[in-house]
Phi, psi and omega in degrees: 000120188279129189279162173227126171261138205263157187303318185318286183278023164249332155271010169265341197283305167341275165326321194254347170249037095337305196288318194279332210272299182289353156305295187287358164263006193256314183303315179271309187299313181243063183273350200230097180297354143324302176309301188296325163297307165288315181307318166315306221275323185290328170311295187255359132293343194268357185261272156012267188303326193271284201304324201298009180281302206270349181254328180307121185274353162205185198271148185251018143242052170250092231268168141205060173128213187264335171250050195291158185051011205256130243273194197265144185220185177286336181274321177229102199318318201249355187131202161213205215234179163275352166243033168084001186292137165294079174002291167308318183266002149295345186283331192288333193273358176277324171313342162296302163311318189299292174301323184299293162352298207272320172303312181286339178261012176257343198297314192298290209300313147349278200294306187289327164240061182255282213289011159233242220306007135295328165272329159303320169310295197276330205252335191096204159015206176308331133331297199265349173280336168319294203283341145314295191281342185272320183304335186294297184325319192252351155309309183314341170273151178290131159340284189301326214277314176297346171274339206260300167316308177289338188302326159305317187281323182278316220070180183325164166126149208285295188309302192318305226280317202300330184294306212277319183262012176279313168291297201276310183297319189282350175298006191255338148323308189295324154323304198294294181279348169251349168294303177309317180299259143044324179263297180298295192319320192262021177285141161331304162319310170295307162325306184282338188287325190266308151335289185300002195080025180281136184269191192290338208272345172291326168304338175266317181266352195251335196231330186265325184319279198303334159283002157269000196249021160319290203293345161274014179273305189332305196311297199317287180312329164296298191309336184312297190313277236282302178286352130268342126340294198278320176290320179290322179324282196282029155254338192263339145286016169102230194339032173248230167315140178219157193069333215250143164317163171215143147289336178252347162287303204286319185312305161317285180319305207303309169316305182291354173249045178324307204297299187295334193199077176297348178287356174276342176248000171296292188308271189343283175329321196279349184270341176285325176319286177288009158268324162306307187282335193271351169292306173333303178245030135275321164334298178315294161329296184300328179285336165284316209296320219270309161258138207304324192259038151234356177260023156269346163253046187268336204247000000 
């Protein structure tokens, strides 16, 4: 005899493996005290870059001098510079840049390219052989070498690094995200989405979007590390941030005093170093939680 369930108890059923779901995704993502350690660390940068005006113990363009080089004390935790600036607050007001950097070009790079491979994905035909072959086209170039170039053509400046890693990050959304559409469009639910008379653009942004979008969060979280990585290279070749603390300018400035003072190009390095690894590897985390068939080898 068939039972009839009342709404009341389908949304609590609803609810409660809503509930089951983000329990067992909190359960695979900090499964690991690795995570939980980098993840403090992407933590307390984003505190850092927001805070550096008031946590830099000096101005960190405040040149002086009579105390160049001078190795790390109680006045200057980590030393100082070759024109006397305090190493700690520079690093710490760099950690701005550095984010500031990585959000707006991965945020940037993200949004455009989700949104072509999804009109690729979804229309097909002459639309995904376009947005394909321009997508190739710009893959075919080496990272650094297409950043050096626009970085030539813009010149110096925060916005060139931002331009220059906007171009390089979004094909690889764009993959990503039609390779997904591509696994999903032919799902019942799409089918049926077409059948009532749902138009495309609803169809895409209300039923494939939201099932496709795991693997650009995964993306989304690696490329920050990656794009920062890439604004210190080209702050550490010359063409990047100018005026502004940089991790990768002081990694530069720093090299010509190894003897006298390794800590200028040490400090700096070791913070791109861990902030690169630790995005990396909560990305890495987030792709077992967000899929079901890693969590079981996640721990």
């Amino acid at each position: 005899m068939n039972t009839i369930t009342s709404p009341k108890a389908q949304l609590d059923r609803t609810v409660v493996v809503q509930r089951n779901e983000f329990k067992r995704f909190l359960a695979v993502f900090l499964g690991r005290k690795v995570v939980i350690f980098f993840g403090l660390i992407i933590l307390g940068m984003v505190v850092m870059a927001i805070f550096a005006p008031w946590l830099a113990p000096h101005d960190p363009y405040k040149t002086d001098l009579s105390k160049t080089l001078q190795p790390p004390s109680k006045e200057h935790l980590l030393g100082t510079d070759s024109l006397g600036r305090d190493l700690l607050s520079r690093i710490i007001c760099g950690s701005r840049i550095s984010l500031k950097v990585g959000l707006i070009s991965v945020s940037g790079a993200a949004f455009i390219g989700v949104l072509l491979g999804l009109i690729a994905g979804y229309m097909g035909r002459i639309v995904d052989t376009i947005i394909s072959r321009i997508t190739d086209a710009v893959i075919a170039f080496p990272g650094i070498i297409l950043a050096l170039a626009i970085g030539a053509v813009l010149g110096e400046g925060m916005w060139s690094v931002i331009v220059a890693l906007w171009i390089g990050l979004v094909p690889t959304y764009v993959r990503v995200m039609r390779g997904q559409v591509l696994a999903v469009k032919e799902s019942e639910y799409i089918n049926a989405a077409i059948v009532i008379g749902a138009s495309q653009a609803r169809i895409m942004m209300k039923h494939l979007l939201p099932n496709c979008i795991s693997p650009i969060i995964v993306l989304f979280t690696m490329n920050l590390g990656v794009a920062i990585l890439a604004e210190a290279s080209l702050s550490y070749l010359g063409i990047g941030v100018t005026g502004e603390p940089s991790w990768g300018a002081m990694v530069n400035m720093g090299q010509s005093y190894l003897v006298q003072n390794p800590m200028l190009s040490f400090a700096p390095g070791a913070c791109v170093l861990l902030v690169v690894l630790a995005f990396n590897m909560v990305g890495d985390a987030l792709r077992d939680a967000l899929d079901p068939r890693l969590r079981g080898s996640s721990r």
